[in-house]
C-alpha positions in Angstrom: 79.3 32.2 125.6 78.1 31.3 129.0 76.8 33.2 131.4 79.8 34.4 134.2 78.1 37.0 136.1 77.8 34.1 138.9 81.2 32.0 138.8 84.8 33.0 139.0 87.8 31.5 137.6 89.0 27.9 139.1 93.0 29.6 139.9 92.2 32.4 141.3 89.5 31.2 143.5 92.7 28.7 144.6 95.5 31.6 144.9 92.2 33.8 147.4 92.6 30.0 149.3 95.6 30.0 149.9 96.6 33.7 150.8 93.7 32.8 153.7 96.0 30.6 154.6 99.0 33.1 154.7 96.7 35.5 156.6 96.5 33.1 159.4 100.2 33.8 159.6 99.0 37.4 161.2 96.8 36.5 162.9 98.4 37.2 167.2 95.6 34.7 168.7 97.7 31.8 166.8 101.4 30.9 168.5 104.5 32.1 166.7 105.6 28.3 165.5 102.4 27.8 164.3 102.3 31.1 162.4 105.8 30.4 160.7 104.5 26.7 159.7 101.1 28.8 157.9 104.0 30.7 156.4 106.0 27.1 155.2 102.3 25.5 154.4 101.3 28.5 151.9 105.1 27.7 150.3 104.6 24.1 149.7 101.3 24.5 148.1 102.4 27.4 146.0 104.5 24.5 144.9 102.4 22.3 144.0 100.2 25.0 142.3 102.8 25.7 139.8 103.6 22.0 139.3 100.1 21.1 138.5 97.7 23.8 137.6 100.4 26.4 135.9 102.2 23.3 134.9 98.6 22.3 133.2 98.0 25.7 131.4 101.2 26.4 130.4 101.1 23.3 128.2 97.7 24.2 126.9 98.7 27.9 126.3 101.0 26.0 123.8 98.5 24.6 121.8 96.9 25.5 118.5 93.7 25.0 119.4 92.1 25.2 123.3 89.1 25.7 125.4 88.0 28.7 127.3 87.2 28.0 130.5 83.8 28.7 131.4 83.9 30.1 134.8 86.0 33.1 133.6 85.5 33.7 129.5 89.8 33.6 129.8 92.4 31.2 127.6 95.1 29.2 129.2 97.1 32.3 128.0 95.0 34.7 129.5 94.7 32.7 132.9 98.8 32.3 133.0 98.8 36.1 133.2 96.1 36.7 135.7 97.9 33.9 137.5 101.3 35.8 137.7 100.1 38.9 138.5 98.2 37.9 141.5 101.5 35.8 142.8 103.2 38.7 142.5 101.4 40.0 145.2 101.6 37.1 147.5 104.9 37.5 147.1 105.2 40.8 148.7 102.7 39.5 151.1 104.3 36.6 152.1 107.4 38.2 152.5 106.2 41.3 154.5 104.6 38.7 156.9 107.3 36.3 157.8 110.1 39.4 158.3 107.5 40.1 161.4 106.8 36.6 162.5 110.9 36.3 161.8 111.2 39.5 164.5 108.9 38.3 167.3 110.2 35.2 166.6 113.7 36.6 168.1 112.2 37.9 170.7 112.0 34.4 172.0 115.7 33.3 171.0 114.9 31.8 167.9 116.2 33.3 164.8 117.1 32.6 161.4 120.6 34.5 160.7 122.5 35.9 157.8 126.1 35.4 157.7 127.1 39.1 159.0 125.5 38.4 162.1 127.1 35.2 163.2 129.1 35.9 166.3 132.9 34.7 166.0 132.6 31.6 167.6 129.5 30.6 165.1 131.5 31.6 161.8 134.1 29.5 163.2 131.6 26.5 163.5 129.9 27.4 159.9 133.6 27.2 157.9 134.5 23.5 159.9 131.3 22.9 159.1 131.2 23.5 155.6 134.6 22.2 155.0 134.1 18.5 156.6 130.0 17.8 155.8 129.3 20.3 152.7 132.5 20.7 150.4 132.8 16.9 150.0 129.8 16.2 148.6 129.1 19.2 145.9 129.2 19.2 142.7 129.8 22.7 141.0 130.2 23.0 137.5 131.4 25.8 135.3 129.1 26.7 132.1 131.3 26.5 128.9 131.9 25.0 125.4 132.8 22.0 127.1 130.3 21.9 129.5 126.7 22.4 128.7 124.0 24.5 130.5 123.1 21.1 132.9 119.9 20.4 133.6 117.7 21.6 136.6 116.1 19.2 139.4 112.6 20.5 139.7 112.5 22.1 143.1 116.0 21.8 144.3 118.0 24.7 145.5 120.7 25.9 143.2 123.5 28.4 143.8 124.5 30.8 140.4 127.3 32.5 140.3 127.8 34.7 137.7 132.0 34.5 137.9 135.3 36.8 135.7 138.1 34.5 134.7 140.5 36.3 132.6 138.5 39.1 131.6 135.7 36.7 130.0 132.0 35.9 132.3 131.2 32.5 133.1 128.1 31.1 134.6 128.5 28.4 137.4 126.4 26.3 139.1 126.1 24.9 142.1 123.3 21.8 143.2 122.1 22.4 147.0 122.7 18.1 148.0 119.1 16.8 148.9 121.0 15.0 151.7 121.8 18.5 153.9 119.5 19.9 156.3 117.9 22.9 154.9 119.4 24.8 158.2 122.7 24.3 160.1 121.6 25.0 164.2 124.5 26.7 165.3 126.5 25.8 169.0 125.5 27.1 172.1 121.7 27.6 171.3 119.3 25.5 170.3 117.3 27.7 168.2 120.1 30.1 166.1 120.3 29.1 162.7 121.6 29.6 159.4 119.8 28.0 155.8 122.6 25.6 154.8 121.9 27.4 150.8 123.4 30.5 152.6 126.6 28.9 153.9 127.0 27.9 150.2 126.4 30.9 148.9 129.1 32.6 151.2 131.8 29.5 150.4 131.6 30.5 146.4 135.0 31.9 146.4 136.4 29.3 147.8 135.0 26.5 145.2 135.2 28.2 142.2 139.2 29.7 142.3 138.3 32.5 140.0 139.7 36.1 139.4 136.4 37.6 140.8 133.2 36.7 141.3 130.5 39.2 140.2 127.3 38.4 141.0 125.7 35.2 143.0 122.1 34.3 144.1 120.2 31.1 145.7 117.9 30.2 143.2 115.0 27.4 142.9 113.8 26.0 138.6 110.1 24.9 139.4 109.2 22.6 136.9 105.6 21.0 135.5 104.6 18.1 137.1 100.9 17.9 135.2 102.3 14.6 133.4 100.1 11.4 134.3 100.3 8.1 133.9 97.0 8.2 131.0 98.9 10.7 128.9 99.5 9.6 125.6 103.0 11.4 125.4 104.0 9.0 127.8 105.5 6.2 126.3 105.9 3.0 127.8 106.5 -0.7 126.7 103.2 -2.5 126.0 104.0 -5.8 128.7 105.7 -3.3 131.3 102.6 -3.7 134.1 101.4 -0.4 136.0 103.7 -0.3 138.5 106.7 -0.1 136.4 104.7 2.4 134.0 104.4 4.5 137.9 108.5 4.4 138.1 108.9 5.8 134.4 106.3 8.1 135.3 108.3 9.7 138.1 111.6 10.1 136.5 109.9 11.6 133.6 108.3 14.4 135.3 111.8 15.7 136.5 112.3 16.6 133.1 109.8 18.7 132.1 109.6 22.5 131.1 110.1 25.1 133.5 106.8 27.1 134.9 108.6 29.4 137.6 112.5 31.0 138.5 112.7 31.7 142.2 115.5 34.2 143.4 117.0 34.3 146.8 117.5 38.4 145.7 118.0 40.9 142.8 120.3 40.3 140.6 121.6 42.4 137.2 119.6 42.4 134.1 122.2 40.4 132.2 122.3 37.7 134.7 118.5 37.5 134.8 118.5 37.3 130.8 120.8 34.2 131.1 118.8 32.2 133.5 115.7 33.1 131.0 117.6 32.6 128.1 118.8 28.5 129.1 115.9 27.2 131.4 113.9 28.9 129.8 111.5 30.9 131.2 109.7 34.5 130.6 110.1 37.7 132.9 106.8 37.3 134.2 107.5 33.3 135.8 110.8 35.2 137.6 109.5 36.0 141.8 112.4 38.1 143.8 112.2 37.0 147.7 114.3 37.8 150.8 112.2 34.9 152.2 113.4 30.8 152.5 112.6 29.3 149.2 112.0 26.0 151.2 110.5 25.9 154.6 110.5 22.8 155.9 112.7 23.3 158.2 109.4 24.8 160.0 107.7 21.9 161.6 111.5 21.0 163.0 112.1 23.8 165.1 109.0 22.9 168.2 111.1 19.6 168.5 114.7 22.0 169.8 112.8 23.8 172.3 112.1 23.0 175.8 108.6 22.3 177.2 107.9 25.9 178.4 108.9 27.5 175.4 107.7 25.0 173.2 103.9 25.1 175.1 104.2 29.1 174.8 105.2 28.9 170.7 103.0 25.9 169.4 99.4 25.0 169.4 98.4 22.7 172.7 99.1 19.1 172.1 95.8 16.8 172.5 94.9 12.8 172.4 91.8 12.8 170.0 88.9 11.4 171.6 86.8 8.5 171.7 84.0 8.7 170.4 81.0 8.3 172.7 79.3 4.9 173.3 82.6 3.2 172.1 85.0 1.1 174.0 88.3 0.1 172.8 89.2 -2.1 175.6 85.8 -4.6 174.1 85.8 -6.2 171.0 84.7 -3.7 168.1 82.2 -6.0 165.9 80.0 -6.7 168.7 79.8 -2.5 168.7 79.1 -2.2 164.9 76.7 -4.5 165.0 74.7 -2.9 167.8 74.5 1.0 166.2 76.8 2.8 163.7 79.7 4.4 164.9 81.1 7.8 163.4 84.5 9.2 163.6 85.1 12.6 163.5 88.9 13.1 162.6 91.4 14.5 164.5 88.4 15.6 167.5 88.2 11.7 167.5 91.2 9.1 166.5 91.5 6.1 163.7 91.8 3.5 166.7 88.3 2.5 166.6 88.8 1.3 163.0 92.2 0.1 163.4 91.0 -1.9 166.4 88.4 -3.5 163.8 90.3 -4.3 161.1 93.1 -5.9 163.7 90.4 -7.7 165.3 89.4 -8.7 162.0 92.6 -10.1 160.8 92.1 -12.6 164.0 88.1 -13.4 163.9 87.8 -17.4 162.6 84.5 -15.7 161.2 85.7 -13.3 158.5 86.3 -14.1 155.1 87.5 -11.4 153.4 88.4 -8.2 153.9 88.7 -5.3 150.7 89.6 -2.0 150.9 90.5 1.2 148.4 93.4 2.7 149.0 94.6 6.7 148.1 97.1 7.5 150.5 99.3 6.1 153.1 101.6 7.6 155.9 105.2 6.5 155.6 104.6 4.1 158.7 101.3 2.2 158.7 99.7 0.0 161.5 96.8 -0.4 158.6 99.2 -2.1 156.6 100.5 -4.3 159.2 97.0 -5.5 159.8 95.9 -6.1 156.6 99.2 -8.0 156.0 98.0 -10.1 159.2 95.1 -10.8 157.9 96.4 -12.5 154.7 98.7 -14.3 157.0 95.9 -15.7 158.6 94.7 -17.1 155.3 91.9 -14.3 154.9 91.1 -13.1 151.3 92.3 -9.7 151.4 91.9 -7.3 148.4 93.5 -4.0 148.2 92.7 -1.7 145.8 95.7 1.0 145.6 95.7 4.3 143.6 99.5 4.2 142.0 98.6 8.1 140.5 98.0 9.6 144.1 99.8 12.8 143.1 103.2 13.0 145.3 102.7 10.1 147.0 102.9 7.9 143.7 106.5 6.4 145.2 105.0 5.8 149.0 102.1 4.0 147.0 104.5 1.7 144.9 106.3 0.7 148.5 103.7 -0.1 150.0 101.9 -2.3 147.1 105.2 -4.5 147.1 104.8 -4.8 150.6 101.3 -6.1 150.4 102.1 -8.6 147.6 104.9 -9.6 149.4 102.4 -10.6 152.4 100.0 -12.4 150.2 97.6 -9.6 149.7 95.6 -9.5 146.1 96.8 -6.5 145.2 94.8 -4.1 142.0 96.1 -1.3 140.6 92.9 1.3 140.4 90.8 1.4 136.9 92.2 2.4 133.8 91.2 6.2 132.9 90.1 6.8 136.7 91.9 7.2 139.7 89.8 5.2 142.4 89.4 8.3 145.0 86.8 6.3 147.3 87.3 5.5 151.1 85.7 2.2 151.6 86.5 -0.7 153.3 84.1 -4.0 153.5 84.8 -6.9 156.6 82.6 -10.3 155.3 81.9 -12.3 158.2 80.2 -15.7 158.7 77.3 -16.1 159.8 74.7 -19.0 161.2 72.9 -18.6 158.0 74.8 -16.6 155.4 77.1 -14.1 155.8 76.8 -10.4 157.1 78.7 -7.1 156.4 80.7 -4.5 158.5 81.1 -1.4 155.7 83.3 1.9 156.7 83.3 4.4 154.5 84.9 8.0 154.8 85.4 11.1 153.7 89.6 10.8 153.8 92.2 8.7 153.2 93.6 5.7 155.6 96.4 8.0 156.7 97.3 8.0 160.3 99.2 10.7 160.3 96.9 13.3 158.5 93.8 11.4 160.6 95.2 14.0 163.3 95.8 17.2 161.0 92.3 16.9 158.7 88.6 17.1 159.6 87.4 13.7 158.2 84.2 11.2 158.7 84.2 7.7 159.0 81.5 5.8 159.2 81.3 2.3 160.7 77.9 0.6 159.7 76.5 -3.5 159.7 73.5 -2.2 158.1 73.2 -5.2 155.4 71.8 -3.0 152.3 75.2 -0.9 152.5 77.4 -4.2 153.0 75.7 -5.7 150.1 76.4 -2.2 147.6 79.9 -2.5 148.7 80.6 -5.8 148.2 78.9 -5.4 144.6 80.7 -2.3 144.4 84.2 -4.2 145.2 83.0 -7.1 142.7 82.3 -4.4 139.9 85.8 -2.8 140.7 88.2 -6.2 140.2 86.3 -7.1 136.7 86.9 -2.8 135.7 83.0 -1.7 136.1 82.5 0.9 137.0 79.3 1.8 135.0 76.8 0.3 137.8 74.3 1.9 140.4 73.7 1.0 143.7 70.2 0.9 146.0 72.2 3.1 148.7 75.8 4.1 147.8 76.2 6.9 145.5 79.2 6.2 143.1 81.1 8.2 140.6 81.5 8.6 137.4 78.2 6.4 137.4 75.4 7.5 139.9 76.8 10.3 142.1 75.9 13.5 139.7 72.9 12.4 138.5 71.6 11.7 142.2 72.6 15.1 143.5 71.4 16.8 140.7 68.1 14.9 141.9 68.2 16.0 145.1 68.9 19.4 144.2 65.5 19.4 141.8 63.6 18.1 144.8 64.5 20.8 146.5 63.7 23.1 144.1 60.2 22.0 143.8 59.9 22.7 147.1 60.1 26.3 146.3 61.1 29.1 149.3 61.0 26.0 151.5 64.2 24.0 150.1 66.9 23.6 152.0 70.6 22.5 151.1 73.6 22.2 153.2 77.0 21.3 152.0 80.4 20.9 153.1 83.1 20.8 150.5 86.7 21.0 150.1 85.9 22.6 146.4 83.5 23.3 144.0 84.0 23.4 140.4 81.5 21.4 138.2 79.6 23.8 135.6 76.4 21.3 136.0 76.3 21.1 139.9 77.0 24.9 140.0 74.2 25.9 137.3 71.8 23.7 138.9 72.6 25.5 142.9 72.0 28.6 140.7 68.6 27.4 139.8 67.8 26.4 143.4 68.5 30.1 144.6 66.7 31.3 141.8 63.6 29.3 143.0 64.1 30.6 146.6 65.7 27.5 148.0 68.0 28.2 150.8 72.0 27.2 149.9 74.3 26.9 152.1 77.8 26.0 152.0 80.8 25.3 153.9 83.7 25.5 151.0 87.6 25.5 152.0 89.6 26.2 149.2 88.3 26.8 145.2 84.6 27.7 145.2 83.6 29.4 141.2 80.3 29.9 142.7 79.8 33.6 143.6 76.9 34.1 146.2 74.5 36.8 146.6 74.5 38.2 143.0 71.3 39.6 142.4 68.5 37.4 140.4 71.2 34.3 140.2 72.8 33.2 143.5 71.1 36.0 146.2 70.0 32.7 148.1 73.2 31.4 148.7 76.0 32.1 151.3 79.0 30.4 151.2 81.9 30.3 154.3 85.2 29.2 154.2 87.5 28.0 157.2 91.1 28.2 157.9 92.3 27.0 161.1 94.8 24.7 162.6 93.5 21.8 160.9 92.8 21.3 157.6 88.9 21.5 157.0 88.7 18.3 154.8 85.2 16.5 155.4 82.7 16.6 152.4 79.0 16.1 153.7 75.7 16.9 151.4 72.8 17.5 153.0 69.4 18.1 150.9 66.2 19.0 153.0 65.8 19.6 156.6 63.9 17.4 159.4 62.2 13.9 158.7 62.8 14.9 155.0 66.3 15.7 155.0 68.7 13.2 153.0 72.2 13.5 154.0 75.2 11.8 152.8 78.7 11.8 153.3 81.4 10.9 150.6 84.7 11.3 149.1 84.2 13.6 146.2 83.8 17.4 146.1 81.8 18.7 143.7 84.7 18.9 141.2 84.5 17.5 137.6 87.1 15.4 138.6 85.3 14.0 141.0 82.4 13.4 139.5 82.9 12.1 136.2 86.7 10.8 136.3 86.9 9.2 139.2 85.7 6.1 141.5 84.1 8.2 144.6 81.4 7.0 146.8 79.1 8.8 148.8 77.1 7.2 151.5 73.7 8.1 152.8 73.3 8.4 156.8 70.5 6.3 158.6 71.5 6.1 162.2 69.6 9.0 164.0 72.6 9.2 166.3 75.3 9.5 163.7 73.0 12.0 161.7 72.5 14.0 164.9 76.3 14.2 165.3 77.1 15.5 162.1 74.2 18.0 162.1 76.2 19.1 165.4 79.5 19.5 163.4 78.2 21.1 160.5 76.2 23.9 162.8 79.1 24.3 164.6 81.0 25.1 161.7 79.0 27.3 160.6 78.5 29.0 163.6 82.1 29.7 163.2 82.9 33.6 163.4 86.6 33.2 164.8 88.5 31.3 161.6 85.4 31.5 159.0 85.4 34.0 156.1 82.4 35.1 154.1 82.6 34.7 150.2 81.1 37.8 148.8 79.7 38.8 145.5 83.0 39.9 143.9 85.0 36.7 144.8 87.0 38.3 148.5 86.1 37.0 151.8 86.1 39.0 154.6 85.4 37.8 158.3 81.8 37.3 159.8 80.7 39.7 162.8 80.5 38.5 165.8 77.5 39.0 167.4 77.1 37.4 170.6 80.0 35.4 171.6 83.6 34.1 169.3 82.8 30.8 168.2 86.2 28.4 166.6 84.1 25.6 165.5 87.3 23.4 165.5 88.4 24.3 169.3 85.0 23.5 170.4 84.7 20.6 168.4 88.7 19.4 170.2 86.7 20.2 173.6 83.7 18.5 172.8 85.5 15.7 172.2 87.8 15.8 175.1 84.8 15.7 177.6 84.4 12.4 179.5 81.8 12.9 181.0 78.3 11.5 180.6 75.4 13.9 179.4 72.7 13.1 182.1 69.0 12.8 181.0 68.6 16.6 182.4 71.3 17.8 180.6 69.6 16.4 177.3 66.0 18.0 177.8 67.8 21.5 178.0 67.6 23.0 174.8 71.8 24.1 174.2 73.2 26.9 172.1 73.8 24.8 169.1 70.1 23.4 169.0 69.0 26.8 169.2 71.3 27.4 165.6 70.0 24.7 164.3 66.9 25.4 164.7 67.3 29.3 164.0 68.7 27.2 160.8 66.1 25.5 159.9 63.1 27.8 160.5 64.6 30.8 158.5 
């Protein structure tokens, strides 16, 4: 039996993540839009939580035989149940929290109404309404010998009825159309509104022409979505190729068993019991809200508001930096090959590298140009200058992960397109997803040819390049160019087995190193140091070998966003570490390892968290940081971060967080960071010798 005094269950640690995220929802210094899309952002990911991870445990709860998992002693079974009763309470939370955002919200004009408070004119509006653009296009059916219990879209809206036709109950069922707006703005204001579900709800008696109806509800079937293209229940022709094998993939997961019953409100025990009894599901996968069971309609409303009202609700709209010593009006190779640039996403904007690679795609030196692809926005300028490139009869290589969870359709698209443009196009690695964020530009030169490398820390997304903290680095140092175009070369023949001179790659090299780096640390005793930034960490080996750093006296600590099984400051295991979480308006995604401190330190940036995932069963890269410019800059970031006692909370012992004191002035590390990057100006030679209030942390850091 391992030892858990020091780790915590993987779920839980996720469900504490993501009511942080709720809590931002309360929190008065954020503006009420913003606080309603926390509210909408802590839905969709309960979403995908039950999809994958319930959807994941609930099939292995099902087998004879399964593991325990080691962080928590607990069986899938056992998990499920801690599982529901913690949602449970999120439930009441979540619901408790947007009935006030919902009333200051009206305060302001904007409100979300029920159909006994429409005003005459509106009710008149709602039944022409539902008459010309809703009737048309349902499809209600009536449960009976004839007509089988149907099956359940994963995640649409449903309407039940529960109906009395000549003194015999019927169920019937009504499909929410995926083409409808989730709300119906009603005339005269901008900003009333009714959830288009609830119109339906009302119109019951009008579609089903029965004696009575009983009982009705708005109610949402979430289904498992843990199926993956490397299952060996998932059948497939042997010469279909992976894209096709993708399609099946998607249409199969619609299918699959039930893992959650969402209720728009109470209904009778006999009405519940049929719902259980035909989708089916248990008592304890059955969640009662008041509150939307879809929010999207959320990030719509800012866009039906004037300016005034819209800068008084919503978070200040900003152009990301540039970052400094770059100029986007010169050419961008000439740059690289003078020093490494670093991006810091969204403080900072893609353009630099989009400048590159278009500038690439029109350079008579470049070759080639290969990149690995996760995700994709829906509109791409990356795209349309990699497809210029091929145009322009450069070799270009993409490498595109077709099992990006969710965005496994936007992945397929945008492969065709590729081909289409004369792209060499590579479906991942069979048995790992290709996770890394590395790009490689192969230019002429007089003598052989040279390199231009980025490599990041996120995907090539433009759109969330402005709502996630990411790195990119832009190097022409030649030992990186010449990993990465080994590493590319090793990808296209299915290696992935070799190790590098600078890059760190998974499942290869990348544990193995950082285990390294931790044991040089250790052996530094009470003077070890080791920073880290992470989105999660959940990898028995890394955390049992941080446990063995604290217990030699080595300093830990870590910057974790979302699942962290680590528990700090238990006595004689962990006392020497701390660990942080933040939760602000953007998503804190950057993962940075540093090991050491001053001329000693090594410090790398990658793609993978310290998740088993990550490290044994996926492609990841993690590049080390030369450029005393670049590593300057992120040691500014990550003390800045840390500094954070506004949006970071403190993990403690028994797996809560609570917020850090603030003891001399409120510091957001990401507002700071925005107005760091919005300043223009240059720092003058005085300005530089004056010792500021962040070299001060760092060194506070550093010495303590």
């Amino acid at each position: 039996m391992p030892d858990i005094r020091f780790t915590q269950n993987r779920e839980l640690s996720w469900l504490r993540f993501n009511e942080r995220v709720l809590l931002e929802a309360t929190d008065e210094t954020v503006p009420l839009l913003e606080r309603l899309k926390f509210i909408a952002i802590f839905t969709s990911n309960l979403d995908e939580f039950f999809m994958i991870r319930v959807g994941s445990l609930f099939d292995l709860s099902h087998l004879k035989e399964h593991s325990v998992d080691k962080k928590s002693g607990w069986t899938p079974a056992e998990q499920l149940t801690h599982i529901y009763e913690a949602v449970r309470v999120l439930y009441a939370r979540r619901q408790e929290i947007y009935c006030e955002v919902e009333r200051q919200l009206r305060v302001h004009g904007i409100c979300r109404l029920n159909y006994a408070e429409l005003e005459q004119n509106e009710i008149k509006f709602v039944k022409q309404y539902f008459k010309t653009s809703i009737a048309p296009i349902l499809s209600p059916q009536i449960v009976d010998p004839h007509h089988p219990f149907p099956h359940l879209q994963n995640k649409t809206l449903h309407i039940g009825a529960w109906l009395k036709y000549k003194n015999r109950s019927v169920f019937a069922v009504i499909p929410v159309p995926a083409a409808l707006p989730e709300v119906i703005f009603l005339p005269g204001s901008e900003t009333r509104y009714i959830l288009t579900a609830d119109v339906i709800l009302e119109h019951v008696g009008q579609i089903f022409h029965y004696d009575t109806i009983l009982e009705k509800v708005v109610f949402c079937v979430t289904r498992n979505a843990d199926i993956n293209a490397d299952d060996e229940a998932f059948d497939f022709d042997s010469d279909d190729d992976f894209r096709g094998k993708m399609k099946k993939l998607l249409r199969q997961r619609q299918r699959l068993a039930p893992v959650r019953l969402e209720l728009s409100n109470q209904i009778s025990q006999a009405f519940l019991a049929y719902l259980e009894e035909h989708l089916p599901v248990s008592s304890e996968q059955v969640y009662v809200t008041d509150a939307p069971l879809k929010m999207g309609y959320a990030f719509a409303l800012p866009a039906r508001l004037n300016d005034t009202k819209r800068q008084a609700l919503t978070d200040l709209a900003f152009t990301p930096g540039i970052p400094h010593g770059v100029r986007l009006d010169k050419p961008m190779i000439p740059q690289v090959q003078a020093h490494d640039i670093l991006l810091s996403y969204p403080f900072e904007g893609m353009d630099a590298f989009l400048h590159l690679i278009r500038e690439s795609a029109n350079d008579p030196d470049v070759i080639s140009i290969k990149i690995t692809i996760y995700r994709l926005a829906r509109k791409a300028k990356l795209v349309e200058y990699l497809c210029a490139a091929a145009d322009n009869g450069k070799d270009v290589t993409v490498f595109i992960e077709l099992r990006a969870r969710f965005d496994e359709q936007n992945n397929i698209d945008w492969s065709e397109r590729l081909e289409d443009a004369g792209c060499t196009v590579i479906y991942g690695v069979e048995n790992y997803k290709v996770h890394s964020k590395l790009c490689l530009i192969t230019r002429r030169s007089q003598e052989n040819v040279e390199y231009i490398t980025q490599v990041g820390t996120g995907n090539y997304n433009e759109k969330t390049a402005l709502q996630y903290t990411d790195l990119s680095l832009i190097t022409a140092n030649p030992g990186i160019g010449r990993d990465a175009n080994r590493f590319f070369q090793n990808l296209a023949m299915g290696n992935i087995t070799e190790s590098y001179e600078h890059l760190l790659a998974a499942p290869t090299s990348l544990k193995p190193e950082l285990i390294r780096q931790i044991d040089r640390e250790i052996a530094k005793r009470g003077q070890g140091r080791i920073m880290l930034k992470l989105n999660a960490i959940t990898d028995i080996d890394l955390i049992e070998k941080l446990k063995q750093a604290s217990c030699a006296g080595v300093r830990v600590r870590m910057i974790v966003r979302g699942i962290c099984c680590i528990l700090p400051g238990v006595p004689d295991k962990t006392e020497n570490i701390e660990v942080i979480s933040i939760v602000g308006r953007f998503l804190e995604h950057s993962r940075v390892y540093c090991f050491g401190q001053g001329l000693d330190e090594r410090m790398f940036i990658a793609s993978a968290d310290f998740m088993t995932r990550n490290t044994e069963k996926r492609v990841e890269v993690a590049c080390p940081i030369y450029d005393t410019a670049v590593r300057e800059k992120i040691h500014y970031i990550m003390d800045t971060c840390w500094a954070d006692n506004v949006k970071a909370r403190a993990l403690q012992t028994d797996g809560s967080y609570i917020r850090r004191p603030v003891h001399e002035i409120p510091v957001d590390s990401q507002q700071l960071l925005l107005a760091h990057a919005q300043e223009v100006e240059e720092v003058t030679p005085v300005q530089e010798e004056k010792e500021t209030f962040w070299s001060k942390l760092r060194r506070r850091f550093h010495s303590s």
